[in-house]
N, C-alpha and C positions, 0 to 999 in steps of 0.2 A: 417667581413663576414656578408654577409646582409640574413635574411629571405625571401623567396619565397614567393610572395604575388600572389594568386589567380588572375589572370584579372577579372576574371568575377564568381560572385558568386551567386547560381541558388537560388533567394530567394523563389518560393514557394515549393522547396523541405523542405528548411530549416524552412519553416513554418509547413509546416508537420510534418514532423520529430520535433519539437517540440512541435505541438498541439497535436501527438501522444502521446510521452514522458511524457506532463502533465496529458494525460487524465488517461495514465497509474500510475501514479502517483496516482491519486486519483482513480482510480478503487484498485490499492493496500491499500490505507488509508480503503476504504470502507470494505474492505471484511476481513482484518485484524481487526476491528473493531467488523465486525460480528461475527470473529471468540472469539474476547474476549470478548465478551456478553455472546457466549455458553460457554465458557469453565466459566465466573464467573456464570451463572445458575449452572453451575455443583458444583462448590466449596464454593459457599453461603451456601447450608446447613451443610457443615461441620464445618465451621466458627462460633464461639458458641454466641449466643446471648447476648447482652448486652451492654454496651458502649463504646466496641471498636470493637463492627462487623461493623457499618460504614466505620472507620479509616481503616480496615483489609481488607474490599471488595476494598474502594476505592484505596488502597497501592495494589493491585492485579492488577487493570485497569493500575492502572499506571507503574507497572511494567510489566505486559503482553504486554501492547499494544504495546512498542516501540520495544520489544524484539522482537514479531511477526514480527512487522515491517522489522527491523532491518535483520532477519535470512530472509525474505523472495523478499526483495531489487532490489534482481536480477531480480524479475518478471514485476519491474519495467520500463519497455521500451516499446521501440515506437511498440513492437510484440504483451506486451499483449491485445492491444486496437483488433488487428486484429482476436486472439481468437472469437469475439463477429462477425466480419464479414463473418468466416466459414459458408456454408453450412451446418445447423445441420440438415436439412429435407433428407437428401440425404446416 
């Protein structure tokens, strides 16, 4: 049984769709990032000072960031790049 090979394949869709894809991509790194910056401003001062609040903040980044990531993944596609192209003035 043989696969079905496309004849003709539309490459500047497939260019889109994945310059969207990355830019989505890093529009999600970006803002999940931002989001773990505020949430460590919030929880640095609970974090009790001394020689293992470094160790403690940066075990936070590193555990926030990829979770964020990770739980919010989906928003990753070639849609959220279009978010930005909405009419907000209207």
């Amino acid at each position: 049984m043989t696969a079905s090979i496309p004849a003709q394949i539309n490459k500047p869709a497939v260019v889109s769709v994945m310059f969207k894809r990355c830019c989505g991509w890093a529009l999600l790194m970006f803002f999940t990032g931002l989001a773990t910056a505020w949430l460590r401003g919030l929880i640095d001062p609970l974090i009790p000072a001394g020689d293992w609040h470094a160790m403690l903040s940066g075990l936070f980044v590193v555990m926030a960031w990829p979770t964020l990531t990770w739980s919010l993944r989906a928003l990753a596609s070639p849609h959220l790049i279009e978010l930005f192209q909405l009419p907000w003035w209207l």
